[in-house]
C-alpha positions as CSV (number, residue, x, y, z in Angstrom):
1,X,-8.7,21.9,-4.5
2,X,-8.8,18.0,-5.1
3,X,-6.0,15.6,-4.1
4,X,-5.2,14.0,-7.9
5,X,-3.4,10.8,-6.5
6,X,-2.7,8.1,-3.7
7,X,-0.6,5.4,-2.7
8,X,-3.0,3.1,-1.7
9,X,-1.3,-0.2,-0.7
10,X,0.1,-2.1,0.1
11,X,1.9,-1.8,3.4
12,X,5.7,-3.0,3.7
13,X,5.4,-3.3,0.1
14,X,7.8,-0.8,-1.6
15,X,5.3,2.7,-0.7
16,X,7.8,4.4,1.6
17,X,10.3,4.4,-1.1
18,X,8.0,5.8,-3.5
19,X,6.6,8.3,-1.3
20,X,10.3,9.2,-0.2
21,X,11.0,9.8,-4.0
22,X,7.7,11.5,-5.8
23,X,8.3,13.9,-2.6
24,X,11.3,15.2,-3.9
25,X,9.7,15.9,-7.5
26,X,8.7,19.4,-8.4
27,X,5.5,20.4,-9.2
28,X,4.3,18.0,-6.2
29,X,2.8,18.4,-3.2
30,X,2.9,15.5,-0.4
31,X,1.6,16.1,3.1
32,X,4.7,16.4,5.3
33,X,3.4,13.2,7.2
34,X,3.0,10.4,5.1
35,X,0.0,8.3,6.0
36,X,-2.8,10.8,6.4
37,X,-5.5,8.3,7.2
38,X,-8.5,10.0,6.2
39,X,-10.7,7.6,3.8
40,X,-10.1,5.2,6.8
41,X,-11.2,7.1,9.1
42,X,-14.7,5.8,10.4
43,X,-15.3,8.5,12.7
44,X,-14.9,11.1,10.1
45,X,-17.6,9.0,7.5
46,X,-19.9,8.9,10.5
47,X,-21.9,11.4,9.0
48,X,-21.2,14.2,6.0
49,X,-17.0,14.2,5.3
50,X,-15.3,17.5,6.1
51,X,-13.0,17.5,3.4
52,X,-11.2,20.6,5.1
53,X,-10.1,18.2,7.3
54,X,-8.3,16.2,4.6
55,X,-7.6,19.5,2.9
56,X,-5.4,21.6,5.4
57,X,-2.8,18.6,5.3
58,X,-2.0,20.5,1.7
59,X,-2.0,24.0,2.9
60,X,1.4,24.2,1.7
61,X,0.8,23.2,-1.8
62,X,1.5,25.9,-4.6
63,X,-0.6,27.2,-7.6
64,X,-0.5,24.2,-10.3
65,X,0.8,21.9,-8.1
66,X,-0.6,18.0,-8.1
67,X,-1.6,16.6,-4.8
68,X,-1.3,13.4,-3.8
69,X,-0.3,11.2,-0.5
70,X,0.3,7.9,0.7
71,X,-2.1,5.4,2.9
72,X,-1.7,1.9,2.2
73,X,-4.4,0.8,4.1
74,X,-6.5,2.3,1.8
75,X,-6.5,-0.7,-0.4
76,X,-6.9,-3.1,2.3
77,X,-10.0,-1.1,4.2
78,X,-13.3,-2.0,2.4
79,X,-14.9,1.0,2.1
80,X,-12.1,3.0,1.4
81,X,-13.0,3.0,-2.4
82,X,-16.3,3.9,-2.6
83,X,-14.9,6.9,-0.2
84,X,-12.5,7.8,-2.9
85,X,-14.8,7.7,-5.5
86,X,-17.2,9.9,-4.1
87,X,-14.3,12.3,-3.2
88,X,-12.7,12.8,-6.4
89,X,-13.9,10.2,-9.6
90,X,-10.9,10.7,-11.2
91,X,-8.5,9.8,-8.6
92,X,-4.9,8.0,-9.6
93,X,-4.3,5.5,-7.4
94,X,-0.9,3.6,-7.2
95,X,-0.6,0.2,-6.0
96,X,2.5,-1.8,-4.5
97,X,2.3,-5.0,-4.7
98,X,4.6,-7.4,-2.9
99,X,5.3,-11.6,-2.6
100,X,2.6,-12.2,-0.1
101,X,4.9,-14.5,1.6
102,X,7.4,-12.1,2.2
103,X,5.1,-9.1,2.6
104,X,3.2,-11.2,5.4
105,X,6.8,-11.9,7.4
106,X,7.8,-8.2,6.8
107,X,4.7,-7.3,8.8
108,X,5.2,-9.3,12.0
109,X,8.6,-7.6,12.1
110,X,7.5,-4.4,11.8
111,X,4.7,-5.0,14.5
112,X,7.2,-6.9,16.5
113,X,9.7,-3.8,16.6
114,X,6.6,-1.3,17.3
115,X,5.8,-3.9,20.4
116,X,2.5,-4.6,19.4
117,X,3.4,-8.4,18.6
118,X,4.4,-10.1,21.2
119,X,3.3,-13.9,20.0
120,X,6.1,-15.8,18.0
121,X,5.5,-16.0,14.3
122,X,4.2,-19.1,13.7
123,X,1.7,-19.0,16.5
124,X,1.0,-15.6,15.1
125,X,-0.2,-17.2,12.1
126,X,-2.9,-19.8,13.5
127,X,-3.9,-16.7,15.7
128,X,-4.8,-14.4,13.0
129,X,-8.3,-15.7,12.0
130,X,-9.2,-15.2,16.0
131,X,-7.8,-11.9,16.2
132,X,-9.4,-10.3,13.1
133,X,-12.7,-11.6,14.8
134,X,-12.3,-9.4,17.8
135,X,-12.9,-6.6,15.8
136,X,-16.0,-7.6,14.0
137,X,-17.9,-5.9,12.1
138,X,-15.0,-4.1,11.7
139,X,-11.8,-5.0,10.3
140,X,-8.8,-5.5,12.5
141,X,-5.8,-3.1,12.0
142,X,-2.6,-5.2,13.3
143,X,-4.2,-8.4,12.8
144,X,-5.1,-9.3,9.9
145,X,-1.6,-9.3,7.8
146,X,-1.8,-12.4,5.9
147,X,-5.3,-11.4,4.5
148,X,-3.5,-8.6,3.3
149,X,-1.3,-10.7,1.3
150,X,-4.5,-11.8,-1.1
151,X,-3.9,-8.6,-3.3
152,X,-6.5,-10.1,-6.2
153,X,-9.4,-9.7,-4.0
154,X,-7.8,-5.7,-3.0
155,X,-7.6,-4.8,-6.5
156,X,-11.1,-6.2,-7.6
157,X,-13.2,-3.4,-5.9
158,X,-11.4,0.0,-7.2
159,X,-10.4,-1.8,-10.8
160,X,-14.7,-2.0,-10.4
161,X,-15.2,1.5,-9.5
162,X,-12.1,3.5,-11.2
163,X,-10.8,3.3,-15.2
164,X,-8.4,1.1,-15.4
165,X,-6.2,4.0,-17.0
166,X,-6.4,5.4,-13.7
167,X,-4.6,2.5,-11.9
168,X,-0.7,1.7,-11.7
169,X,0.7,-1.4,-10.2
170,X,3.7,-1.5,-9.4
171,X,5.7,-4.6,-8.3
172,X,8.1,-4.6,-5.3
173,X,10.9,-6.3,-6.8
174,X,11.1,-3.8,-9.4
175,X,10.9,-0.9,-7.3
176,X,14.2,-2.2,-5.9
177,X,15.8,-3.0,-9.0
178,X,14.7,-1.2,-11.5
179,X,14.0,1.7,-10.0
180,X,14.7,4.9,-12.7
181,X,12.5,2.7,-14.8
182,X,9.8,2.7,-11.9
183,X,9.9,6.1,-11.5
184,X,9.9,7.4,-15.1
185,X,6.3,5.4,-15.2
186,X,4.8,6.9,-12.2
187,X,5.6,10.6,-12.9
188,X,4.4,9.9,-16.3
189,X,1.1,8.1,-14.8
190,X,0.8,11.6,-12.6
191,X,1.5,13.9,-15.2
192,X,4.1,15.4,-14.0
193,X,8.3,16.2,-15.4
194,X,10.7,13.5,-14.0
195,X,12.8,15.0,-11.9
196,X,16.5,15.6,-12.3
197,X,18.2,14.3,-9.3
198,X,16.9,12.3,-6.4
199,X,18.3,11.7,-2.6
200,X,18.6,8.4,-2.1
201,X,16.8,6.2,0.5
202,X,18.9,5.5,3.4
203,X,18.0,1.7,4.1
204,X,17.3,1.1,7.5
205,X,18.2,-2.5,8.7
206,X,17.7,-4.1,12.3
207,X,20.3,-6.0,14.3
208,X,17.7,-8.3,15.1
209,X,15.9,-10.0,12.2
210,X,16.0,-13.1,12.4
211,X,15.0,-14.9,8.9
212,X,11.5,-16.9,7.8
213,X,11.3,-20.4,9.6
214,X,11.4,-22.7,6.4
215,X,8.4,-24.5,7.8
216,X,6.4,-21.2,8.0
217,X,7.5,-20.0,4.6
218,X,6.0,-23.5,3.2
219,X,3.1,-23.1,5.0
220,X,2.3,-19.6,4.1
221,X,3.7,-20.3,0.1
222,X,1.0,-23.4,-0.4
223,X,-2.3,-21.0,-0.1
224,X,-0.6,-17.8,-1.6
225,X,0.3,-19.7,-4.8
226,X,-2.9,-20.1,-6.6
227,X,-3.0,-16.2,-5.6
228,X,0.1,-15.3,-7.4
229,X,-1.9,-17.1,-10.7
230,X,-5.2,-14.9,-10.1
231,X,-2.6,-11.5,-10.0
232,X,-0.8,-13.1,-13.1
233,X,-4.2,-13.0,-14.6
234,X,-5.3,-9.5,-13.6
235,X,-2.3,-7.8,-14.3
236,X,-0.5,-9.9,-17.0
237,X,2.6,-10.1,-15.1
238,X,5.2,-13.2,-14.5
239,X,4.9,-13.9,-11.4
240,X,6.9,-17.4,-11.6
241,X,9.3,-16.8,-8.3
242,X,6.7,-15.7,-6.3
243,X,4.7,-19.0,-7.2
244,X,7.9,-21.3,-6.4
């Protein structure tokens, strides 16, 4: 067997929702966790992959059925794509893409509930470059969020390696509103029927968020601008609110 397609990115940007959905289409097979981490894996790239590994997570899966699942960090862990490619060449891969500025803040608060932040956000911030160090060569797994937020420079490498037919970006904001029309493009991007009905996703919110200092969100919207113009470019899409 082959896995057909992932969700590679990005995180806190809209890939829970799509993973909740395309798992309740027929015809596909999801692993019953939903970040597998195998392509990130360094200690199974050590030497020759045992795909068997990857494999068993789709031991359930059903004669015809497409396999796919969802990582984001795939996008965001350099040789993630080159790991892909030599897996399966013709691999799908489904990008969500999110206002950096907003995708950056939504990271500190998941990292903050999970307890592994424990800085305030705006010190946070001028920490990050420090932090990422510490894991050199290597990149750094919690922190390194804003980096994240550069999606051009994620996208360059697998729109170099993969056809471009065989990318689909999807942006946040539409996921959210514009969800059926969402949907309808990624089964059809798959190949599979769109399916009938669909449980909806039960938002979660938390009694203690506590909204974007304005300072920070200036701060963080200055460099991420000329950003939002390279994506515009890549991907032909209006990106006007996140530039403002």
């Amino acid at each position: 067997m082959k896995v057909d397609f992932l969700i590679v990115g990005t995180q806190k940007d809209g890939t829970t929702a799509l993973h909740h959905f395309l798992n309740q289409t027929p015809g596909l097979c999801l692993p019953k966790v939903k970040e597998v981490h195998f392509f990130d894996n360094e200690e199974f790239f050590a030497g020759e992959p045992d795909y068997n590994l990857y494999h068993n997570h789709f031991s359930h899966h059903q004669a015809g059925d497409i396999c796919g699942e969802a990582t984001p960090i795939y996008m965001h862990w350099k040789p993630a794509a080159e790991r892909i490619l030599q897996y399966n060449p013709n691999m799908k891969l489904i990008c969500c893409l999110r206002n950096p500025v907003d995708h950056r803040y939504s990271h500190d608060m998941t990292e903050r509930q999970r307890g592994y932040e424990t800085q305030g956000f705006s010190y946070a911030l001028r920490l990050e470059r420090q932090r990422r160090l510490s894991e050199h060569p290597l990149q750094h797994r919690l922190y390194s969020h804003a980096k994240r937020g550069y999606h051009s420079r994620k996208i360059l490498q697998p729109l170099k390696l993969f056809p471009r037919k065989n990318m689909l970006f999807v942006n946040n904001e539409d996921l959210q509103h514009q969800r059926d029309d969402i949907l309808t493009k990624a089964w059809d991007f798959i190949g599979v029927t769109p399916s009938a009905s669909l449980i909806p996703m039960e938002r979660i919110t938390s009694n203690d968020y506590i909204p974007m200092p304005a300072s920070d969100r200036t701060d963080l919207s200055s460099p991420f601008r000329a950003e939002s113009s390279r994506l515009e470019e890549l991907l032909g899409w209006n990106l006007r609110e996140w530039r403002s």
